[in-house]
KOLBA-294360 format. One record per atom (N, C-alpha, C): chain; x, y, z; residue in one letter; atom name. Coordinates in nm, 4 decimals. Atoms other than C-alpha are relative to their C-alpha. Example, Ala and Ser with C-alpha at 12.3 -4.5 7.8 and 13.67 -1.06 7.14 Angstrom:
% residues 2
   mol         c1         c2         c3   type   atom
     A     0.0890    -0.1190     0.0000      A      N
     A     1.2300    -0.4500     0.7800      A     CA
     A     0.0900     0.1200     0.0000      A      C
     A    -0.0820    -0.1190    -0.0060      S      N
     A     1.3670    -0.1060     0.7140      S     CA
     A    -0.0770     0.1090     0.0730      S      C
//
This chain:
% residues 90
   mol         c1         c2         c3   type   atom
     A     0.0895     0.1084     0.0364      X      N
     A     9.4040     7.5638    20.8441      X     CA
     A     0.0834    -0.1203    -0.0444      X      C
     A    -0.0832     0.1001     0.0722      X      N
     A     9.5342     7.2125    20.8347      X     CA
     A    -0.0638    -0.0568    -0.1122      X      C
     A     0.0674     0.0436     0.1020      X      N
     A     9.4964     7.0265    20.5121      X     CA
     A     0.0016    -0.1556     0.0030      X      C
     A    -0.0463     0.1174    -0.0502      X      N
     A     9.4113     6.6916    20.5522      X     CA
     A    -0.1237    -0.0707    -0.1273      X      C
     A     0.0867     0.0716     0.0760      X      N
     A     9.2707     6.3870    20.2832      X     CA
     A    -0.0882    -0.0191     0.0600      X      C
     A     0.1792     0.0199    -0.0898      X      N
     A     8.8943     6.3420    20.3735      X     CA
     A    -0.0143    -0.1601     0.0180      X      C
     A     0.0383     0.1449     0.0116      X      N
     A     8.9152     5.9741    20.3367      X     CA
     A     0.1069    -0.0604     0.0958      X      C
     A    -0.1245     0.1147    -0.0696      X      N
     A     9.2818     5.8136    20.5018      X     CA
     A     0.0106     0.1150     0.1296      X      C
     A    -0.0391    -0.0991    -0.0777      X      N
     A     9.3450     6.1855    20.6852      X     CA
     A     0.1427     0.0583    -0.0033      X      C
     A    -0.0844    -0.0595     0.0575      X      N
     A     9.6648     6.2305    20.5485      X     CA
     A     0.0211     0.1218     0.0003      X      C
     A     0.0121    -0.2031     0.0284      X      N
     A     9.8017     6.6005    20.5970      X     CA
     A     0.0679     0.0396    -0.0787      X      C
     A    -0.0945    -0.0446     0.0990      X      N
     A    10.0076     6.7836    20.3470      X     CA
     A     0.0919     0.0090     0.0004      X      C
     A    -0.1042    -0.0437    -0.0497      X      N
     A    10.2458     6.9454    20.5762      X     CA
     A     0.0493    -0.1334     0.0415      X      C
     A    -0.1299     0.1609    -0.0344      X      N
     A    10.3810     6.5870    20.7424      X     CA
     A     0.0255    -0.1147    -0.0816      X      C
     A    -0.0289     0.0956     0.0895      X      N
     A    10.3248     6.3488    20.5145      X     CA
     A     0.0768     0.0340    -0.1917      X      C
     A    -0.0581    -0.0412     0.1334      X      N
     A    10.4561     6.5770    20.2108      X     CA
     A    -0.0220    -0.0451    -0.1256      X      C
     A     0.0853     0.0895     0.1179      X      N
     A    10.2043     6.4748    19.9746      X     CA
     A    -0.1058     0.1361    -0.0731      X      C
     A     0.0682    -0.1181     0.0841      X      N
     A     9.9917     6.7401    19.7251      X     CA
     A    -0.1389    -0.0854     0.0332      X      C
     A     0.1320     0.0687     0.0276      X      N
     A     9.6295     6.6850    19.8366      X     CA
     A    -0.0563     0.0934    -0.1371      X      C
     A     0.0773    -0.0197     0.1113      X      N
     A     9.3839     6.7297    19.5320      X     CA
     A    -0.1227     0.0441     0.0501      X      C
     A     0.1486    -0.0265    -0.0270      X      N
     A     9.0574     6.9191    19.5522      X     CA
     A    -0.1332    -0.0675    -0.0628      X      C
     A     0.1282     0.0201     0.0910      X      N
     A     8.7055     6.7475    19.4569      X     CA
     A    -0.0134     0.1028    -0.0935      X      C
     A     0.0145    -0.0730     0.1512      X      N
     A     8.6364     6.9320    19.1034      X     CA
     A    -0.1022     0.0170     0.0043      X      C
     A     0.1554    -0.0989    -0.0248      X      N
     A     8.2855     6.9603    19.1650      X     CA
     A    -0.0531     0.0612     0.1561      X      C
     A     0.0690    -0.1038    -0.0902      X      N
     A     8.2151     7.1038    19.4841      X     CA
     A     0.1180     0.0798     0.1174      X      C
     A    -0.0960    -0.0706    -0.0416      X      N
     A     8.5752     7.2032    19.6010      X     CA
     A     0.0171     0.0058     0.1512      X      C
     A     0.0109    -0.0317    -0.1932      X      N
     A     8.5148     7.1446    19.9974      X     CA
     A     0.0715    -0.1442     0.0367      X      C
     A    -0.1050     0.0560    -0.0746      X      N
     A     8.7230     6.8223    20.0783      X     CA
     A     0.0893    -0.0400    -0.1337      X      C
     A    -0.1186     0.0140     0.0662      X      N
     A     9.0680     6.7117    19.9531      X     CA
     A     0.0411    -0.1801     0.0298      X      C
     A    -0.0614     0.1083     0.0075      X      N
     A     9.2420     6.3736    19.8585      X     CA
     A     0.1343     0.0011    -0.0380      X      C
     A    -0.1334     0.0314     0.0522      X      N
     A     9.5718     6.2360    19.8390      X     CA
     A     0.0135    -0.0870    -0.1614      X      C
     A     0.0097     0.0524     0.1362      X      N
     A     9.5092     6.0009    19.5545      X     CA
     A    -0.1336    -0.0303    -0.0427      X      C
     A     0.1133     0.0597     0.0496      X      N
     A     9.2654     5.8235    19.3398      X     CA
     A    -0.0669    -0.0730     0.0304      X      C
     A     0.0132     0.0977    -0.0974      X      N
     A     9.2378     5.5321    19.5516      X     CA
     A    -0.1289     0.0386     0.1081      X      C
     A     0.0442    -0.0885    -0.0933      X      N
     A     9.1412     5.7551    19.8446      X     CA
     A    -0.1380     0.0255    -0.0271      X      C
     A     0.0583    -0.0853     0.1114      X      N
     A     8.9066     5.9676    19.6011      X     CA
     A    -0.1732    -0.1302     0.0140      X      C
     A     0.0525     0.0706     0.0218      X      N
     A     8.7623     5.6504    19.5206      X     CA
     A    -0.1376    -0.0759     0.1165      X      C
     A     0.0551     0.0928    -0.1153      X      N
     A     8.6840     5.4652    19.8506      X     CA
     A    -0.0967     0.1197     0.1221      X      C
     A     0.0753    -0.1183    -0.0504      X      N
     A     8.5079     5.8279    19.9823      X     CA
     A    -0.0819     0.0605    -0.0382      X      C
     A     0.1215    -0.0467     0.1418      X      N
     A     8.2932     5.8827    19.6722      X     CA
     A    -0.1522    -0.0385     0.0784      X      C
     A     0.1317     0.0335    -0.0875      X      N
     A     7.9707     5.6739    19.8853      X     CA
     A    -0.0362     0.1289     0.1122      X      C
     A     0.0431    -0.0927    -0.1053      X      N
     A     8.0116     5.9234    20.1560      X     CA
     A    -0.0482     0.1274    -0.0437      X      C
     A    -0.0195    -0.1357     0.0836      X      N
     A     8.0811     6.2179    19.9933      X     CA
     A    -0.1174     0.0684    -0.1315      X      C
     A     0.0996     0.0088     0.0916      X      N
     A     7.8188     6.1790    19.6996      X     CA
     A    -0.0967     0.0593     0.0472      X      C
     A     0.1076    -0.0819    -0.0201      X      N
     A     7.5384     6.3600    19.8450      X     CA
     A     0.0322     0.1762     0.0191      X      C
     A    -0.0389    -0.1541    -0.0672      X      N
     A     7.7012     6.6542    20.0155      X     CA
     A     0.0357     0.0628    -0.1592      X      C
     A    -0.0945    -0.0715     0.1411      X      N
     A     7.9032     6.6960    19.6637      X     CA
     A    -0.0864     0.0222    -0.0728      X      C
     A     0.0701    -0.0405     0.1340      X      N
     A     7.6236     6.6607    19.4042      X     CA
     A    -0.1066     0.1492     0.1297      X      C
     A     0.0368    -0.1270    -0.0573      X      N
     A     7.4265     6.9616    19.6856      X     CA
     A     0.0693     0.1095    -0.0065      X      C
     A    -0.0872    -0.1041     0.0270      X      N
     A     7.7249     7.1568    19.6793      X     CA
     A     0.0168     0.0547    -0.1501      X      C
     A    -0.0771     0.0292     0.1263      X      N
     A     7.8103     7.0960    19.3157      X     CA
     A    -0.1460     0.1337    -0.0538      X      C
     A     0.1196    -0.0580     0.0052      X      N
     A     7.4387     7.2536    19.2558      X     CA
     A     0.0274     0.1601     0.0086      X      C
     A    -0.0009    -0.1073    -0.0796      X      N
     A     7.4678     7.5190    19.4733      X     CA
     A     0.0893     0.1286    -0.0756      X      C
     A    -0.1128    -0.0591     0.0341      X      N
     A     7.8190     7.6470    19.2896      X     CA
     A    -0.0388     0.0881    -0.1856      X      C
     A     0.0600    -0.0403     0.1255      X      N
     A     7.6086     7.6285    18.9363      X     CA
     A    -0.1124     0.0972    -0.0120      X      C
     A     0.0876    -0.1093    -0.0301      X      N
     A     7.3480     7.8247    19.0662      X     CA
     A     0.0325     0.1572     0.0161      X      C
     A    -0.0682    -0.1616     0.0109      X      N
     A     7.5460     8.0908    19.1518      X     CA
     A     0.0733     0.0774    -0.0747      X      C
     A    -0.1108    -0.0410     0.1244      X      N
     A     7.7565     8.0892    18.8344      X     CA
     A    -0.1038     0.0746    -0.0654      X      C
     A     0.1110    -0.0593     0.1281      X      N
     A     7.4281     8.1185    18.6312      X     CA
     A    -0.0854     0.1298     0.0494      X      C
     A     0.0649    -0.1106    -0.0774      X      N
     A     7.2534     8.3836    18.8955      X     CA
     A     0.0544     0.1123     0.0001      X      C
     A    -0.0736    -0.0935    -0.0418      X      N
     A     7.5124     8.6052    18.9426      X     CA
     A    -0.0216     0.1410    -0.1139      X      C
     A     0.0494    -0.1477     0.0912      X      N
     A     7.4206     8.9714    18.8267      X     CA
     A     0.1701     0.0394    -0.0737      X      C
     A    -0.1444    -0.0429     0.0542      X      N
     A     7.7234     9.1207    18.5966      X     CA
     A     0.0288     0.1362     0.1157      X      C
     A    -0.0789    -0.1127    -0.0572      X      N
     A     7.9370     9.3485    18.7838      X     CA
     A     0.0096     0.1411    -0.0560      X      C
     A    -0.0021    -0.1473     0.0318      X      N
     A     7.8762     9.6710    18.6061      X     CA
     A    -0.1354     0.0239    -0.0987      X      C
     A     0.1111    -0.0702     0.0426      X      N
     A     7.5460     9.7497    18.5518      X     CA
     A    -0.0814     0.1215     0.0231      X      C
     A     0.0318    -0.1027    -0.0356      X      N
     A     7.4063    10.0725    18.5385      X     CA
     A    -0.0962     0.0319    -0.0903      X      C
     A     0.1028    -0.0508     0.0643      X      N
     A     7.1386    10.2724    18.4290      X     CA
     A     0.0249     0.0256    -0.1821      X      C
     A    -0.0036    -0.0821     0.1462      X      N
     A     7.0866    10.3085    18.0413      X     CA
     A     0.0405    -0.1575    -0.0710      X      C
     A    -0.0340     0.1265     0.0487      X      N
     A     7.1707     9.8920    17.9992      X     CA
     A    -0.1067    -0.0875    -0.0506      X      C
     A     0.1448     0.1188     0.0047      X      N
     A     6.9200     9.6398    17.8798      X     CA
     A    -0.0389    -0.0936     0.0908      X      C
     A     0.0345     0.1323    -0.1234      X      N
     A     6.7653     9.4667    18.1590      X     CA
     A     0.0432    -0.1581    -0.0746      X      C
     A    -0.0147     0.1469     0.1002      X      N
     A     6.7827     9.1167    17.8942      X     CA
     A     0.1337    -0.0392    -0.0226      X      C
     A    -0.1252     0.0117     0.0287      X      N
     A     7.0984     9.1304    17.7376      X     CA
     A     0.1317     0.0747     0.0663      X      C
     A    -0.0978    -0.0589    -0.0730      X      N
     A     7.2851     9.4019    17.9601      X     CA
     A     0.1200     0.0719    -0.1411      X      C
     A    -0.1160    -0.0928     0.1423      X      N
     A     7.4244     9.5961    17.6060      X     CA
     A    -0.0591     0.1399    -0.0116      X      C
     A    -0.0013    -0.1341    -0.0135      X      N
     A     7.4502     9.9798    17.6203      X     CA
     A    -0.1317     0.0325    -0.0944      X      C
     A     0.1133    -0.0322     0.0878      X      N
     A     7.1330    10.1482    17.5130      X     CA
     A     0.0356     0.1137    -0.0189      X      C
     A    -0.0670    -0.0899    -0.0005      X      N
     A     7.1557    10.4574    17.3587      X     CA
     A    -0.0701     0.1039     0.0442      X      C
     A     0.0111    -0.1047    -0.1521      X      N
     A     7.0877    10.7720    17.6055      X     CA
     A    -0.0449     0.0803    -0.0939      X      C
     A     0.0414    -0.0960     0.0619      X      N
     A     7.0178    10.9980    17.3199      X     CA
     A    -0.1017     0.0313    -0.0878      X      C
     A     0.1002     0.0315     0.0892      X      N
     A     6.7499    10.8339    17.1441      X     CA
     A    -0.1427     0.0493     0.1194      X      C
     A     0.1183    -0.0968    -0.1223      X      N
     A     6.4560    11.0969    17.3436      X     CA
     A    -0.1201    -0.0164    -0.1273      X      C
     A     0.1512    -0.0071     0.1034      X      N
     A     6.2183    11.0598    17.0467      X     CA
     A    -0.0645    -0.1452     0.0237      X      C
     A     0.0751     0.1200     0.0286      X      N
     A     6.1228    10.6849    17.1093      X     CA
     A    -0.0178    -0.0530     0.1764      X      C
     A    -0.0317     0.0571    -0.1103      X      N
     A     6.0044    10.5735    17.4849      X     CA
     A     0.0030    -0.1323     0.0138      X      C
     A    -0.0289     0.1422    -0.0301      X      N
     A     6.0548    10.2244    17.4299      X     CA
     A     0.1660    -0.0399    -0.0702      X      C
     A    -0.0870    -0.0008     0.0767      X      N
     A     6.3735    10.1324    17.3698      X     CA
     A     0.0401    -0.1889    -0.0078      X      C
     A     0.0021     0.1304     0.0675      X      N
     A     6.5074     9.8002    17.1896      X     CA
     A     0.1416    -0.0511     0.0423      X      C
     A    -0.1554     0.0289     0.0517      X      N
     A     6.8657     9.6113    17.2015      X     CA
     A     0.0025    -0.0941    -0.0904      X      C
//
């Protein structure tokens, strides 16, 4: 994959320059601020959709180890041995 500034086209490998990633939606790259700058009109829609998209999935995302006996709400160990009460609390 070549890497190239979204705005001048600048690549990494020939011109030997560190492109920078947009910070909110991480899908095109710039060489400078300048660049950054003069690509913001274009770029501004796709980015604040993406930007969305990235927060959605931060806040959606199920925890990675859930299993039976957890609190649907908070996801904190319930305890397995408490057989006298069928509702249980965290």
């Amino acid at each position: 994959e070549m890497l190239l500034c979204a705005s001048c086209g600048a690549t990494a490998e020939n011109d030997d320059i560190k492109l920078r990633k947009c910070t909110a939606c991480y899908l095109v790259r710039y060489c400078s601020v300048k660049c950054q700058k003069e690509h913001r009109p274009k770029h501004k829609k796709e980015c604040r959709k993406r930007a969305a998209e990235l927060r959605d999935e931060l806040l959606f995302k199920q925890p990675e180890s859930t299993h039976l006996g957890d609190c649907p709400i908070c996801y904190l160990p319930l305890d397995p041995d408490d057989q006298f009460n069928n509702l249980q609390f965290c």
